[in-house]
C-alpha positions as CSV (number, residue, x, y, z in Angstrom):
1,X,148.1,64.7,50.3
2,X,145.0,66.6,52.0
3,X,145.6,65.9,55.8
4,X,142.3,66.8,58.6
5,X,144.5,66.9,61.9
6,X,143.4,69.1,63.8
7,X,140.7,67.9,66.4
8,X,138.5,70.8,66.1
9,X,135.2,71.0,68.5
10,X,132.7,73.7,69.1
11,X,129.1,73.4,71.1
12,X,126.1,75.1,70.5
13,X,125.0,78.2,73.5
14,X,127.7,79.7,75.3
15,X,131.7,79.1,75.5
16,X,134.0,79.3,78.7
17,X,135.5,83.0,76.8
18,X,131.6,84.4,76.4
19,X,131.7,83.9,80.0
20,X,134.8,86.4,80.2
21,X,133.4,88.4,77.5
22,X,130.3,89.0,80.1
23,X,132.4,90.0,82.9
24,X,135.5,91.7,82.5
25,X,136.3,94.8,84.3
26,X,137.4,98.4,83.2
27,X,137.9,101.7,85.2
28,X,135.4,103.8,84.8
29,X,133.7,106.5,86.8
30,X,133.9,110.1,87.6
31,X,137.2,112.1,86.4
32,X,138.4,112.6,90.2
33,X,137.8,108.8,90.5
34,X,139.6,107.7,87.8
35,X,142.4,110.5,88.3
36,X,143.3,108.4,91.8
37,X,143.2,105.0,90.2
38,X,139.7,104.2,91.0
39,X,141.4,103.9,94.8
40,X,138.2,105.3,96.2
41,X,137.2,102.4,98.6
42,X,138.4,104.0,102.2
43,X,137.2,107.3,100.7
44,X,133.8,107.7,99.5
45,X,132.6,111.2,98.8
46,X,132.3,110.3,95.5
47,X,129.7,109.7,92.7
48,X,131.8,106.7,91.5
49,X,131.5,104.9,95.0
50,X,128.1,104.3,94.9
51,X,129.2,101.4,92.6
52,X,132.5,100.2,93.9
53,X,132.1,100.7,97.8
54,X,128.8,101.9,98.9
55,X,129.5,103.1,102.1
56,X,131.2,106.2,100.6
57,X,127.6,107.7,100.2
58,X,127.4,107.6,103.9
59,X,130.9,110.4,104.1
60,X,128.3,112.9,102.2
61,X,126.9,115.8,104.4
62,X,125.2,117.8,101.6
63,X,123.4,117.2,98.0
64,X,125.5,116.6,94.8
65,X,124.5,116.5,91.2
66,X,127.2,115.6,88.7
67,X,128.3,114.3,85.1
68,X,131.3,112.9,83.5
69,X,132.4,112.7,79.7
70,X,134.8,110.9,78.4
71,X,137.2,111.1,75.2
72,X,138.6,107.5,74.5
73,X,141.7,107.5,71.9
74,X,141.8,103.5,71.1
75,X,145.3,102.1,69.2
76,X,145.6,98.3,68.8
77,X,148.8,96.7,67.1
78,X,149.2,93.2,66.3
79,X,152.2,91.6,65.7
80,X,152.1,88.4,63.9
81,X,155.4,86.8,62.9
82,X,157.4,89.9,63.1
83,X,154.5,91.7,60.7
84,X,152.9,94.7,62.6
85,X,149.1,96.3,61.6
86,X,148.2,98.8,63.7
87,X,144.4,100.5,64.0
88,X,143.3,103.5,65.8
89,X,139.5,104.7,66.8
90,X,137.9,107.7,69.1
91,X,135.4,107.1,71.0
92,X,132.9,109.9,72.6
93,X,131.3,108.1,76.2
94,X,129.1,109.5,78.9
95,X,130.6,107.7,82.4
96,X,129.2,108.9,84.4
97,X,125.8,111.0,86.0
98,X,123.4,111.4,89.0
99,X,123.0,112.9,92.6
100,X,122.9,112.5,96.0
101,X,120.6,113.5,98.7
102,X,121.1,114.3,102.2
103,X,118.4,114.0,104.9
104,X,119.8,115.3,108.3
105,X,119.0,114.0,111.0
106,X,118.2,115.6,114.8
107,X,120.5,112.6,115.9
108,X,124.3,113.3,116.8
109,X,124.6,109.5,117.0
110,X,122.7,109.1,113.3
111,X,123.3,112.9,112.1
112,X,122.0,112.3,108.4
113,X,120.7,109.4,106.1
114,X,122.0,110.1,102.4
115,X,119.9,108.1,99.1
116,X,121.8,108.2,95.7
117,X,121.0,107.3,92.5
118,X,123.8,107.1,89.3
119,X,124.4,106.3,85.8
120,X,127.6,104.5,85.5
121,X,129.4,102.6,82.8
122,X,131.0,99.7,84.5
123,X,133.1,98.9,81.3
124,X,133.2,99.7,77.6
125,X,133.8,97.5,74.8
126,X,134.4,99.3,72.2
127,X,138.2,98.0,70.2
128,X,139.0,96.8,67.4
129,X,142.1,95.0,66.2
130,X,143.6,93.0,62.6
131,X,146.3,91.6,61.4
132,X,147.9,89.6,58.6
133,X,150.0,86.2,59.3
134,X,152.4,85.9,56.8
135,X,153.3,81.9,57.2
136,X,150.7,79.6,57.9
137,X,151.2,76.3,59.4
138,X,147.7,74.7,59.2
139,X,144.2,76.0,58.0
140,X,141.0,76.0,59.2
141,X,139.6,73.9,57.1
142,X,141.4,71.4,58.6
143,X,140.4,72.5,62.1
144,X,136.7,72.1,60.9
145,X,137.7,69.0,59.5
146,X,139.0,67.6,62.5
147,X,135.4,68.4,64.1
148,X,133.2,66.7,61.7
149,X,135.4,63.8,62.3
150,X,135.5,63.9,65.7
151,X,131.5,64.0,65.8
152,X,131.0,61.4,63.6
153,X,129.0,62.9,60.6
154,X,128.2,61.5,57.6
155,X,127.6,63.7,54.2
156,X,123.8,63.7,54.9
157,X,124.4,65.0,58.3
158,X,125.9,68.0,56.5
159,X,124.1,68.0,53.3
160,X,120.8,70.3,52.3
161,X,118.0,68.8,49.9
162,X,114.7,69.9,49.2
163,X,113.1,68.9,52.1
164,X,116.3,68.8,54.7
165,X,118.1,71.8,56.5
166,X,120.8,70.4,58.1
167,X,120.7,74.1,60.6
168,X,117.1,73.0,61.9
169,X,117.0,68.7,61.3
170,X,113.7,67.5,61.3
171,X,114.6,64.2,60.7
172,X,115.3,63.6,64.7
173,X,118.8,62.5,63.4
174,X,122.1,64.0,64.5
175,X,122.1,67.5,64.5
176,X,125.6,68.8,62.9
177,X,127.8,71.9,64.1
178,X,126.9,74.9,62.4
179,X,130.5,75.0,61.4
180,X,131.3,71.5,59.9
181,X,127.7,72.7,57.6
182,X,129.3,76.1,57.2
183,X,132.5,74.6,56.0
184,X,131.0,72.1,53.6
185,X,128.8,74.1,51.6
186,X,131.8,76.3,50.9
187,X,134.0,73.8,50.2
188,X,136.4,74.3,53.1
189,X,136.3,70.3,54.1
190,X,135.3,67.3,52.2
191,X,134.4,63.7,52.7
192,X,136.3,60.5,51.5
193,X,135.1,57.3,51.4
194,X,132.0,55.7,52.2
195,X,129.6,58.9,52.6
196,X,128.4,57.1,55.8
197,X,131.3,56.9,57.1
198,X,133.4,59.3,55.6
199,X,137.1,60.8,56.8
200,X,136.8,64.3,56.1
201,X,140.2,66.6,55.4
202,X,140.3,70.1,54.7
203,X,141.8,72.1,52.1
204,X,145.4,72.1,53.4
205,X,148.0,69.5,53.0
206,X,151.6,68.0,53.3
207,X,153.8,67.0,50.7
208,X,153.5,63.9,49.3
209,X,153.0,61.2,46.1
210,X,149.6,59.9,44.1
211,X,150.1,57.6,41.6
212,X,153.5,57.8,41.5
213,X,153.4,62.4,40.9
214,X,155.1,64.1,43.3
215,X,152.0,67.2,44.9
216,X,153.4,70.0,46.9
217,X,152.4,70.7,50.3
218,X,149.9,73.7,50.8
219,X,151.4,77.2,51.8
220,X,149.7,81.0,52.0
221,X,148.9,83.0,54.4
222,X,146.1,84.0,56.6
223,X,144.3,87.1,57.7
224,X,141.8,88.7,60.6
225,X,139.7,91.7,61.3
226,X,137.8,92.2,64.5
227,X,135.6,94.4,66.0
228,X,133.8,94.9,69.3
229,X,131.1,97.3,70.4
230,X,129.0,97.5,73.6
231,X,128.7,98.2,77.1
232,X,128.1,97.6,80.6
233,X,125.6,100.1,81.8
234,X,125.1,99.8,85.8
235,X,121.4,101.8,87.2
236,X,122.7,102.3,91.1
237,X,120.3,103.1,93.4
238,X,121.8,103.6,97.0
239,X,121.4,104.1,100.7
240,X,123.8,104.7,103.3
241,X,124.6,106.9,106.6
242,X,126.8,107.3,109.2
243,X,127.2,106.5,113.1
244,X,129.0,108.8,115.0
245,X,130.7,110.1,112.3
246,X,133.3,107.1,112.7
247,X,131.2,104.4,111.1
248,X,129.8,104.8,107.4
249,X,128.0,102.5,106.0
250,X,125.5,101.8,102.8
251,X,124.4,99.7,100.5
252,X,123.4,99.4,96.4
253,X,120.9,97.7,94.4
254,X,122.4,97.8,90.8
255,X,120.5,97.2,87.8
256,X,122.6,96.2,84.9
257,X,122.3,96.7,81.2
258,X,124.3,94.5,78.7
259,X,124.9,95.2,75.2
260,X,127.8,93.0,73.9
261,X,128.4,92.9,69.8
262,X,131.1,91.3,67.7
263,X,132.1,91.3,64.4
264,X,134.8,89.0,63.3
265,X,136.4,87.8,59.7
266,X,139.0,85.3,59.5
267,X,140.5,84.7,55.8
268,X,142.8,82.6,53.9
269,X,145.2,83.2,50.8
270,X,146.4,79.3,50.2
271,X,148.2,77.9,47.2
272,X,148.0,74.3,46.6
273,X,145.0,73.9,48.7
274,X,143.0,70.5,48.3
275,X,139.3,71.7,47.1
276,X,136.7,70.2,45.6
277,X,136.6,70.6,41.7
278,X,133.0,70.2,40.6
279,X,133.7,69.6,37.0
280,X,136.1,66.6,37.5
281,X,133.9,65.2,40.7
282,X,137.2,65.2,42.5
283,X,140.2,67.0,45.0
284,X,142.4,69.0,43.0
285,X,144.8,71.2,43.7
286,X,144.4,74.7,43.3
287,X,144.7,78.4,44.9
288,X,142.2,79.0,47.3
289,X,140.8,82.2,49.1
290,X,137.8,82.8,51.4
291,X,137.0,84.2,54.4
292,X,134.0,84.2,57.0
293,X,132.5,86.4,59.1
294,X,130.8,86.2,62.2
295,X,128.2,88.1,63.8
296,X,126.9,87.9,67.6
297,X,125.0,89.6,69.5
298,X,124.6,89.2,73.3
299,X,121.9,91.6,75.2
300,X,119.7,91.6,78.4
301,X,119.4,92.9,82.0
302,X,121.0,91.7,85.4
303,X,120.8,93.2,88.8
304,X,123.4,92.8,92.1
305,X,123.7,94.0,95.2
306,X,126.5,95.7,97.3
307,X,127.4,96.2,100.8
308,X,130.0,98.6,102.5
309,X,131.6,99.8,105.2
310,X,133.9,102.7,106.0
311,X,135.8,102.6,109.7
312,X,137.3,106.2,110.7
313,X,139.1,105.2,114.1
314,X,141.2,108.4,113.9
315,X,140.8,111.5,111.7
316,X,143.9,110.3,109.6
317,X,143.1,106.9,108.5
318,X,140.4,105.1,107.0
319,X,139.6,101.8,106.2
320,X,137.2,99.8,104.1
321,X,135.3,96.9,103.1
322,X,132.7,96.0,100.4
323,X,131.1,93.1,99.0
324,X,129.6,92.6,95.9
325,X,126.9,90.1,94.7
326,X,127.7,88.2,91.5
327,X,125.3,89.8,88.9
328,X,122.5,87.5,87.7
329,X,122.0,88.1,84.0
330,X,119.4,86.9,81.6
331,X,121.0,87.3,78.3
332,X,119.8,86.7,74.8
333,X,122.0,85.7,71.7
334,X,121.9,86.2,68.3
335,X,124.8,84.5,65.8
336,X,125.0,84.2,61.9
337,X,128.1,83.5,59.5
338,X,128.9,83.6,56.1
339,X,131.9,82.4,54.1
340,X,133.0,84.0,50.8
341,X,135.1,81.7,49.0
342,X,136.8,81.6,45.3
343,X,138.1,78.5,43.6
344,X,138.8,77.5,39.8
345,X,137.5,80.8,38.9
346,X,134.1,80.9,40.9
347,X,133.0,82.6,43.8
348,X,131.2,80.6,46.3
349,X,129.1,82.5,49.3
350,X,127.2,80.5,51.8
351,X,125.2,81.7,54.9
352,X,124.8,79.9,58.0
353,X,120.6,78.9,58.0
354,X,120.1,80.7,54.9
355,X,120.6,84.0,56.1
356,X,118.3,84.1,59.4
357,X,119.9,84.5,62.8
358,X,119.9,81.8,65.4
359,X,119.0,82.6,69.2
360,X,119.2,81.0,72.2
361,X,118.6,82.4,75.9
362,X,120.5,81.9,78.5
363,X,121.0,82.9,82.8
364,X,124.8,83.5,83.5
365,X,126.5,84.7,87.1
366,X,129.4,86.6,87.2
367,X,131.9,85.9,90.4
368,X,131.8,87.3,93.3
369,X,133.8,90.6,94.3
370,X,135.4,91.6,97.4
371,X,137.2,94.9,98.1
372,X,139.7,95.9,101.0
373,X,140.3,99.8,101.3
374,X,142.9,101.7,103.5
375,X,143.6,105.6,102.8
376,X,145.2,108.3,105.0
377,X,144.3,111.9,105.3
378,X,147.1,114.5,106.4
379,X,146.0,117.3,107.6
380,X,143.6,119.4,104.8
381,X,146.3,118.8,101.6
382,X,147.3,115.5,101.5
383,X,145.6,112.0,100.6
384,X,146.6,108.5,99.8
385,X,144.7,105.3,99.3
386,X,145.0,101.9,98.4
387,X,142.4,99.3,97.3
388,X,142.5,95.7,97.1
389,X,140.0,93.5,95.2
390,X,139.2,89.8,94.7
391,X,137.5,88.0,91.5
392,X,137.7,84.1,91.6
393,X,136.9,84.0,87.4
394,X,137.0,80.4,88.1
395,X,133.1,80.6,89.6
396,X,131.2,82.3,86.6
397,X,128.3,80.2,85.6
398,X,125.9,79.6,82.9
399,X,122.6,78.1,83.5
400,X,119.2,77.6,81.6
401,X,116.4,79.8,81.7
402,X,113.5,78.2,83.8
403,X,111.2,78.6,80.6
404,X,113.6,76.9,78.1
405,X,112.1,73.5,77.2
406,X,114.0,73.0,74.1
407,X,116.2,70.1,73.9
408,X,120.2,70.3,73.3
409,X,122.6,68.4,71.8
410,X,126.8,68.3,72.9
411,X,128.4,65.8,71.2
412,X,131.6,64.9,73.4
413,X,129.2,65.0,76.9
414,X,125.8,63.7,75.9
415,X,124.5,67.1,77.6
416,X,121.3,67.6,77.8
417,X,120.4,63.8,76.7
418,X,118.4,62.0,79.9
419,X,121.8,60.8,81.0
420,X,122.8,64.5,82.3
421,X,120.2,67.0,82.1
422,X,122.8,69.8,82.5
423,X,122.8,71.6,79.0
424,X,125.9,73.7,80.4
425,X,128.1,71.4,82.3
426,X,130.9,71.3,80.3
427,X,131.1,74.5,79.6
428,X,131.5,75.2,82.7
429,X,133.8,73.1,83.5
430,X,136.0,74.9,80.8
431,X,135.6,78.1,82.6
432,X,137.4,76.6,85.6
433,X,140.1,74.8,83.0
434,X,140.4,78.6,81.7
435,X,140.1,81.0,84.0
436,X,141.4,81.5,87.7
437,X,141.0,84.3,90.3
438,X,142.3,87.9,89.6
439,X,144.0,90.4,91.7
440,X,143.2,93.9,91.7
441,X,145.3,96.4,93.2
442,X,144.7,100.6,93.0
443,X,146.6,103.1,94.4
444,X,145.8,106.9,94.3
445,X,146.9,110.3,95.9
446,X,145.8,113.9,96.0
447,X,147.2,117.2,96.8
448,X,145.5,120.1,97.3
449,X,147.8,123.2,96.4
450,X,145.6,126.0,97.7
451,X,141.8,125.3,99.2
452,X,140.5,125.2,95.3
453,X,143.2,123.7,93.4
454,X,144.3,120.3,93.5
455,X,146.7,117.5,91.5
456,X,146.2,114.0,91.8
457,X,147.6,110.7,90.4
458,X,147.2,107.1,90.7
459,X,148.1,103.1,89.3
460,X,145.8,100.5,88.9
461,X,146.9,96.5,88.4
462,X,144.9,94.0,87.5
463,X,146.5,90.5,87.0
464,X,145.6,88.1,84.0
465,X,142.3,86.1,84.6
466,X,143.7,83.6,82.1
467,X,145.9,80.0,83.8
468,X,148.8,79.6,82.0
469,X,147.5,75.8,80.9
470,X,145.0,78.0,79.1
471,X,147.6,81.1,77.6
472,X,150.5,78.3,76.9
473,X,148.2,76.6,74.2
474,X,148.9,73.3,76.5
475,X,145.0,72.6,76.3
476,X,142.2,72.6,73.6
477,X,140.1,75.5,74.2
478,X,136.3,74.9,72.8
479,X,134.6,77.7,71.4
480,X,130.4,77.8,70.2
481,X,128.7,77.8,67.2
482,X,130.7,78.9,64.5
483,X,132.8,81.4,65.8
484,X,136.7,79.7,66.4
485,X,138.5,82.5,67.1
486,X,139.0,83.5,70.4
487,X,141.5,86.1,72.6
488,X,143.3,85.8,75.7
489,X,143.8,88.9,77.8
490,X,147.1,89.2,79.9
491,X,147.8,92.3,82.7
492,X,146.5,95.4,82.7
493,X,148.1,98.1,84.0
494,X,146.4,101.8,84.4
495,X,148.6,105.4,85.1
496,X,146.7,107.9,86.0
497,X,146.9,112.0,86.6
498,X,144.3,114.5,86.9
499,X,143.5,118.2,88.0
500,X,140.4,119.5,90.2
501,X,139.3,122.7,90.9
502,X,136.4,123.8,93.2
503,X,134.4,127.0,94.2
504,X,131.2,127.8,95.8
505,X,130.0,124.5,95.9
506,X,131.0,123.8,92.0
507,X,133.8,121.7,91.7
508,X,135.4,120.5,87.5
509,X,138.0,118.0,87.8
510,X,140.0,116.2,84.8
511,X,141.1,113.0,84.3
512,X,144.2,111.8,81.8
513,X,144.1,107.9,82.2
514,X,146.7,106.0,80.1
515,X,145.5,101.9,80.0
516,X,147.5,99.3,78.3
517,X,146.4,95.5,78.0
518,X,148.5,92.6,75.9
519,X,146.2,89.7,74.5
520,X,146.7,86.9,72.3
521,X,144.8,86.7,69.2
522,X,144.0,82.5,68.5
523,X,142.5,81.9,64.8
524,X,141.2,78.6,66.3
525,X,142.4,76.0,68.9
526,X,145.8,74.7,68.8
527,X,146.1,71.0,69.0
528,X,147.9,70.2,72.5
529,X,149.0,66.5,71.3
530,X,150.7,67.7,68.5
531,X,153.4,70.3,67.4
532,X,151.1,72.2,65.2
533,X,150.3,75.8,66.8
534,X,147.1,77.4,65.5
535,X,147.1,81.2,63.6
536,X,147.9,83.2,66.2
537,X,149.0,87.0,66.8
538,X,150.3,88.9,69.8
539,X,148.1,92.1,70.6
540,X,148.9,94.8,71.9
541,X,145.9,97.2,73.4
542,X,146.5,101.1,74.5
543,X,143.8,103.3,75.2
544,X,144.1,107.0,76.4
545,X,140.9,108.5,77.7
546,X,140.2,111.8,78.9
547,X,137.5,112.4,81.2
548,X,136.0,116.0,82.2
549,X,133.7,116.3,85.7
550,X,131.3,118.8,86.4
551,X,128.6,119.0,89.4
552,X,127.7,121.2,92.6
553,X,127.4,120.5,96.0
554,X,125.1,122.4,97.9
């Protein structure tokens, strides 16, 4: 018999993991930054600085112009029940360029006044991963099932006519999840009973007797292809000096550009699947295949600002400190679906709202940031340096656009009805279910083997943003619009080496940076009040980048 367990539910807008999606970190900068860990706090000197700790443009005593390349080797495995896919991918970046200027100073208090301005790509998100999972132990449908249940709906709620799209109501009824719509118009769930009041299952289900004949429970398999694009492109404009030459200081207006794309499919091979057969007007049993794909699209500007500080009480130590503004972004999204499905010998291929996108704008902050440095020169050869940094993950936000005067629907909350005008208060609330703070930690050193040649290394940690209420599937995570799936990142760890050689005011350096990220791959939410544990795969994320520096001081 065709069971709908699962107690699936998805909102319009954003999702507590978008929020992640918006603001997770990477290491990325110049090849001598990256070489050392990205442990450049204390230091400064460095084009990278101007977007990590500011007050390294105030170490500068002369010009710079520079650029950085970088070669990124990607190879993603996913393991799922013991089976193994593995994908690779190569991509070609520009990290990093711009210059600094140096305006001296008839001061020996104030000796110069440096300016900066950079390209840097605070994080790339280019990967892609797959996998097959050889066992299922629940379907989709059933999770989508679960939500049309959960909301209430009724078959008109769900149903198209001629003068009715259920994407865009204009009967000022109940507007439906694009999902639960999605899902009925290919078949994936169905109603039962009264069509006002139906009980909706989906295609999967146990064992059991009707009539008196024994039906099998459902079985197959399941299946999942993902890829991300984008980038975080950070605009630094910078001004900083020094006092004394034991005091460096400086500051950073960053303007950000976002450019965030997914592509996801999620399939099914079932047998004995419960589907609607349209030439007996009733559930049979029968094989059952589909899959759906999402597209999203999330783009737009934000801007922050940075303050820093570098101490130099004695020629061998340094210390530092910066603080970083969240980033205010205004962010535009664009979603569609489409589910390919194949049943008693026909192919079925419904599009979310016919085909055309849906939008919605949105304001989001990302947490604050706050960076301790410490590093300590020996003599002319030898230098080591350690950064700490603090993200509370817990603090992003989203938030309507001032200009948005549409009205929005949650189901479970009433938000954005008159009773709480808040359009985004449960989400946020998930974020601090989900998320907690991180800790960063970056160590690098550097020794120079003759005035021009030099060999540097460096480790950089940055603990899981995820609570283990969250990664433990002891919660139900909600996800938006039609898009399920979501992923979980755990630690990532960095190794770095690199090589640097200057003359004459040109310097090259080279960067080998090895970075290595597990994640958990979720087809859908689990259910926490039951046994049943949703598709899921264990990832595994390696990327080897090499980076190549080039610039002059003078």
């Amino acid at each position: 018999m065709a069971v709908g367990c699962m107690a699936g539910m998805t909102t319009y807008g954003q999702s507590a993991i978008d929020a992640y999606r918006f603001s997770q970190p990477d290491l990325k900068g110049t090849a001598r930054f990256m070489s050392m860990g990205g442990a450049f706090g204390a230091l400064g000197g460095d084009l990278s600085t101007l977007s990590q700790n500011p007050a390294g443009i105030g170490v500068y005593r002369s010009n710079e112009v520079g650029f950085t390349l970088d070669l990124d080797f990607q190879k993603s495995t996913s393991d799922a029940q013991g089976m193994k896919t593995g994908v690779d991918q190569t991509k070609f970046l520009l990290n990093n360029i711009g210059g600094v200027a140096t305006l001296r100073l008839p001061s020996a208090t104030v000796p110069n006044l440096n300016f900066g301005f950079t390209y840097n790509k605070g994080a790339s998100f280019n990967r892609r991963y797959r996998g097959n999972i050889p066992r299922l132990d629940m379907s989709m449908s059933n999770y989508i099932a679960g939500m049309a249940n959960n909301a209430g709906l009724t078959v008109a709620d769900v149903e198209s006519s001629d003068y009715f799209n259920p994407y865009n109501p204009n009967d000022g009824g109940i507007a439906a999840p694009w999902l639960t719509i999605l899902g009925y118009d290919g078949f994936l769930i169905n109603p039962n009973g009264d069509p006002n009041d139906p009980y909706w299952t989906g295609q999967w289900g146990t064992a059991g007797t009707i009539d008196g004949t024994a039906v099998p429970a459902t079985s197959g398999s399941g299946y999942f292809d993902v890829i991300e694009k984008g980038s975080v492109d950070e605009y630094n404009i910078a001004i900083g000096g020094n006092i004394a030459n034991k005091v460096f200081w400086g500051m950073n207006f960053d303007i950000i550009n976002f450019d965030y794309r997914l592509q996801s499919l999620y399939g099914e091979n079932l047998n004995n699947a419960w589907v609607y057969d349209t030439s007996s007007d009733n559930l049979q049993q029968t094989s059952s295949n589909w899959n759906m794909q999402n597209l999203y699209r999330a783009n737009g500007s934000g801007f922050n600002y940075q303050l820093g500080v570098i101490v130099k009480p004695i020629q061998e130590l340094r210390i530092g400190l910066a603080v970083h503004t969240p980033t205010w972004y205004n962010l535009t999204e664009t979603y569609s679906a489409d589910l390919v499905g194949s049943y008693y010998g026909s192919n079925y291929n419904p599009m979310t709202n016919n085909g055309t996108p849906g939008y919605n704008d949105v304001n989001f902050r990302t947490p604050w940031k706050i960076i301790a440095s410490a590093a300590g020169v020996i003599g002319s050869k030898f230098i080591i340096s350690a950064d700490y940094e603090w993200q509370a993950y817990q603090y992003m936000k989203f938030s309507e656009p001032s200009y948005n005067d549409g009205y929005y629907y949650d189901y479970y909350s009433m938000a954005g009805s008159p009773f709480n005008p808040d359009i985004y208060a449960d989400t946020n609330l998930d974020i601090k279910n989900y998320y907690q703070q991180t800790n960063t930690l970056r160590l690098g050193a550097e020794y120079r083997i003759t005035p021009k040649f030099s060999v540097r290394a460096g480790y950089c940690f940055v603990s899981s943003p995820v609570k283990p209420v969250a990664k433990e599937n002891k919660t139900t995570i909600f996800t938006a619009g039609t898009m399920p799936n979501y992923r979980f990142d755990n630690d990532t760890n960095y190794i770095t080496c690199g090589l640097g050689y200057k003359t004459s005011g040109f310097y090259v350096d080279l960067a080998y940076v090895y970075k290595h990220m597990d994640s958990e791959y979720h087809a859908f939410s689990p259910d926490p009040d039951s046994s049943i544990v949703s598709p899921q795969a264990s990832l595994s994320l390696n990327n080897s980048q090499l980076v190549l520096s080039c610039g002059i001081k003078f």
